[in-house]
C-alpha positions in Angstrom: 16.0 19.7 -67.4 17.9 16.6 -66.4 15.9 13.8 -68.6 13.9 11.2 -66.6 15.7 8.0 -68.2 19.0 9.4 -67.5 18.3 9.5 -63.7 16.8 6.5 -63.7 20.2 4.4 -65.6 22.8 6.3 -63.4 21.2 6.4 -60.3 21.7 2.3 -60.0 25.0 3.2 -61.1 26.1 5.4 -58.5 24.3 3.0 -55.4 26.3 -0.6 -57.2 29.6 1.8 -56.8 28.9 3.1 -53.5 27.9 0.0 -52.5 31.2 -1.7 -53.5 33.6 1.4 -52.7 34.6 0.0 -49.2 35.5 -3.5 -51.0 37.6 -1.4 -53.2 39.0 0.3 -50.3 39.8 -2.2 -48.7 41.4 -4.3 -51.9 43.9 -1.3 -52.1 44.9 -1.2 -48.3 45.4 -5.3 -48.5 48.1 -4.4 -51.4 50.1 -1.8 -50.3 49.9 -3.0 -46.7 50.2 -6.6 -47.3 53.6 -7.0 -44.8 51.6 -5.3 -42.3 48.3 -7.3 -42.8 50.1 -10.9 -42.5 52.0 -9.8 -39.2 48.4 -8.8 -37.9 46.8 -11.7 -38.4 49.9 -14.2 -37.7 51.0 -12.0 -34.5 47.6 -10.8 -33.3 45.2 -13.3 -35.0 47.0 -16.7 -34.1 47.0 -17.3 -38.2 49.5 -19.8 -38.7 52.3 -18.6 -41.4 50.9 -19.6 -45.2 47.2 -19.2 -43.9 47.1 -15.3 -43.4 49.2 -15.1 -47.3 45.7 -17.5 -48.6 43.4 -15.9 -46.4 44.6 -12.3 -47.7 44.6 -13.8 -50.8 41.2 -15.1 -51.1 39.7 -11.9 -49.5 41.4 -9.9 -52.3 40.2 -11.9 -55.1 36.9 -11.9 -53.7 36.7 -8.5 -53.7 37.7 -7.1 -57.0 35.8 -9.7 -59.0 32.6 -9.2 -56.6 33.3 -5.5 -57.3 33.8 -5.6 -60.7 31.0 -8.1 -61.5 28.3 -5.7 -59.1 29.4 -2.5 -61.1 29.1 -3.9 -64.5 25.5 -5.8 -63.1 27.0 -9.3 -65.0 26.7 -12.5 -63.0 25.5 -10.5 -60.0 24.7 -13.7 -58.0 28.2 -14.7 -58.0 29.2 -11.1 -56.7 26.9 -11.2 -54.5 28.0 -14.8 -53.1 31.8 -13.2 -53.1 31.4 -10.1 -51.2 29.2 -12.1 -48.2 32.2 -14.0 -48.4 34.5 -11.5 -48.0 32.7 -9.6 -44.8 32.2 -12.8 -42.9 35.5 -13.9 -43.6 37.0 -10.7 -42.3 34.4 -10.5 -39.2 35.6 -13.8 -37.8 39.2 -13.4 -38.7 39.2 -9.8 -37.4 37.5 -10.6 -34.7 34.8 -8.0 -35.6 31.7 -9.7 -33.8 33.4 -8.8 -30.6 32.2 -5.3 -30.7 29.3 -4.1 -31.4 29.6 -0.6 -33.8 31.7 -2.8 -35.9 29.7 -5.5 -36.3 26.4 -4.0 -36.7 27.9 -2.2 -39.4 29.1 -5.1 -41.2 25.9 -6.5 -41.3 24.5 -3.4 -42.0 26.5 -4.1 -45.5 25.5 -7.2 -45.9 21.8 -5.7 -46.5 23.5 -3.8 -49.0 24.8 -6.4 -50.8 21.2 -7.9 -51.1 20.1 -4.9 -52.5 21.9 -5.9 -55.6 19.8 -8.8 -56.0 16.3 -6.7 -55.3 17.6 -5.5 -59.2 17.1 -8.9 -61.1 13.7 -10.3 -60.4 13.2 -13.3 -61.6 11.0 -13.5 -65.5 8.5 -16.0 -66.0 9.3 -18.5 -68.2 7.5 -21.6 -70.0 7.3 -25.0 -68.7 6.2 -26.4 -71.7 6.2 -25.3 -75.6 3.1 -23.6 -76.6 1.4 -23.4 -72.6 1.4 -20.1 -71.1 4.2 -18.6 -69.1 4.1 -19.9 -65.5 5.5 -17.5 -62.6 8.3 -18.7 -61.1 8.0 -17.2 -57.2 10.0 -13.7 -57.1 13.0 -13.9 -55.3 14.0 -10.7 -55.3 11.1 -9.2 -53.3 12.7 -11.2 -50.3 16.2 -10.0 -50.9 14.8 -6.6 -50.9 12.9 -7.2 -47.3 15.8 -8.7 -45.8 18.4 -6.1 -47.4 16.3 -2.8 -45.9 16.1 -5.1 -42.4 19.8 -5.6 -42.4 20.3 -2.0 -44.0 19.1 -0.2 -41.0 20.8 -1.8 -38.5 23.6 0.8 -38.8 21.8 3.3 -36.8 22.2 0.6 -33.7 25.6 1.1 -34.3 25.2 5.3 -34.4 23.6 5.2 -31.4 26.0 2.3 -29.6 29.3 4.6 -30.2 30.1 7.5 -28.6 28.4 10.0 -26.2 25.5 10.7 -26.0 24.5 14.6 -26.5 21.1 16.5 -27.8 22.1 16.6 -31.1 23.1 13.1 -31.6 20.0 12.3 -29.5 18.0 14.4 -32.2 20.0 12.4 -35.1 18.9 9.1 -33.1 15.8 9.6 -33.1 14.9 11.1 -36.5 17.3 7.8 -37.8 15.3 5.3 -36.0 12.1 6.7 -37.2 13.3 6.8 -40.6 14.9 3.6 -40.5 11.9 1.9 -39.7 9.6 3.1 -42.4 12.2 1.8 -44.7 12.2 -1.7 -42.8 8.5 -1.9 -43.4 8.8 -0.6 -46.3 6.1 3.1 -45.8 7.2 5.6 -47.8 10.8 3.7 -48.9 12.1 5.7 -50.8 11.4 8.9 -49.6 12.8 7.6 -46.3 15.9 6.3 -48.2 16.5 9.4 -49.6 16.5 11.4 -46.4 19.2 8.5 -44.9 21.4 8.7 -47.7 21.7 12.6 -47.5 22.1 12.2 -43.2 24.6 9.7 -43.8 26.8 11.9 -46.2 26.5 14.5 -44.2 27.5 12.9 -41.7 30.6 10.9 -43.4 32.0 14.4 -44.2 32.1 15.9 -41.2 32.9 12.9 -38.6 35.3 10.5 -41.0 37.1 13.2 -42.4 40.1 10.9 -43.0 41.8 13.3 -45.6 42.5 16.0 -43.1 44.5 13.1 -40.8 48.3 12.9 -41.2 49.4 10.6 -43.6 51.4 8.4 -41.4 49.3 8.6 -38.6 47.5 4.8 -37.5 44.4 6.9 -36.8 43.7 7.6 -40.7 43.4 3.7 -41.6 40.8 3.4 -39.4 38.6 6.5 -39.9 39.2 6.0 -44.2 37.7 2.4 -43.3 35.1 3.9 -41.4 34.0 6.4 -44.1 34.0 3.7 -47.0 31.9 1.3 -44.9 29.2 3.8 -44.4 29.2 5.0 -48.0 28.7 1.7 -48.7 25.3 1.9 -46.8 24.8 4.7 -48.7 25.1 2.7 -51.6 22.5 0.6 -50.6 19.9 3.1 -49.6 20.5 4.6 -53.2 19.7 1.2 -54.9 16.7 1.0 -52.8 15.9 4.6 -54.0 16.0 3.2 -57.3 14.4 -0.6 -57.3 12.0 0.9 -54.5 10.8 -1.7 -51.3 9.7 -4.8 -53.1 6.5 -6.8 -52.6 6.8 -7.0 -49.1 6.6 -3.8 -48.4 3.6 -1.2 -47.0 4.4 0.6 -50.6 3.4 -2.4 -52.6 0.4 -3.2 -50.7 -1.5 0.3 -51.1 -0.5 0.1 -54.8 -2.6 -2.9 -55.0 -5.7 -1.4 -53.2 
């Protein structure tokens, strides 16, 4: 039987690599298509020459520290601080917040970026030698409230794209239901758990991007697609793990 502890050290694992897959993703695509990228934003973006080679730049920085600091759980507050960086950057330079799939889903990963601070509550500590230990307020119970709001915004962005059909009213429904017992925090991570294996499910079968011609335009934008939302995935696994935080319905009947 797979032992207890085990599960419980690699599952954060797993959700902090999910989590920062698309950021790794992304890093690569920068690199090898760093021509492409600077004619983008200089032809398409109105960057003037010099700003898209320092916003490109900063962007990949950004994200392989953040990524590197999240996965190895040091200094997460400055990973944390980069990666926000690094999707609001890219949403007003892309232009992102001009439609909505794309942009619900960006904020979508911002909740999972909070996430990462729902694992490093804060300890009491003494104000004083020799007086008792003094609770500092927890912080991270209102990271982890705003990271399952922002978390669940992805299904607006399921149900914004595309036609609607049975099955993906079906899907809708059973996500929105779902989605908000983990923004209220009922039955978390039970509800996590069931998103996380939709969302894979999902992934597989809609972002295929491996089965798309190499040098077609289409792949780089379904391979985007399917890192973002394993991203989310990522999240909804740390939330497995930390569980809903203070503020949550879960916490409450706990303490009754």
């Amino acid at each position: 039987m797979f032992p207890k502890s085990l599960f419980q050290s690699f599952t954060p694992f797993v959700g902090r690599f999910l989590l920062v897959s698309t950021f790794l993703e992304d890093s690569l695509r920068i690199y090898t298509q760093w021509d492409q990228q600077l004619l983008y934003l200089e032809r398409y973006r109105s960057f003037y020459h010099g700003a898209n080679h320092a916003f490109l730049a900063l962007n990949l920085g950004l994200m392989l520290v953040g990524s590197f600091l999240a996965i190895a759980k040091i200094r997460v507050h400055y990973a944390v601080v980069g990666l926000f960086i690094a999707v609001v950057s890219q949403i007003l330079a892309y232009g992102l917040f001009l439609e909505w799939s794309f942009f619900l889903r960006n904020i979508s990963m911002l909740g999972g970026i909070l996430m990462l601070l729902s694992e490093s509550p804060v300890k009491p500590r003494a104000i004083f030698g020799g007086l008792p230990m003094v609770q500092e307020l927890d912080r991270s119970s209102y990271f982890a409230l705003c990271g399952r709001v922002l978390l669940v915004l992805l299904f607006g962005s399921f149900i914004l794209t595309g036609r609607m059909s049975t099955l993906k009213l079906a899907g809708s429904v059973i996500g929105l239901v779902m989605s908000l017992m983990v923004a209220i925090g009922f039955k978390a991570k039970f509800s996590a758990l069931l998103l996380s294996v939709f969302l894979v499910f999902f992934n597989v079968i809609v972002n295929n991007w491996w089965s798309i011609n190499e040098d077609a335009q289409e792949r780089n934008f379904v391979k985007y697609n399917f890192f973002q939302i394993m991203s989310i995935v990522g999240g909804f696994i740390l939330l497995l793990s930390t569980g809903p935080g203070g503020f949550s319905v879960d916490e409450k009947k706990k303490r009754l």
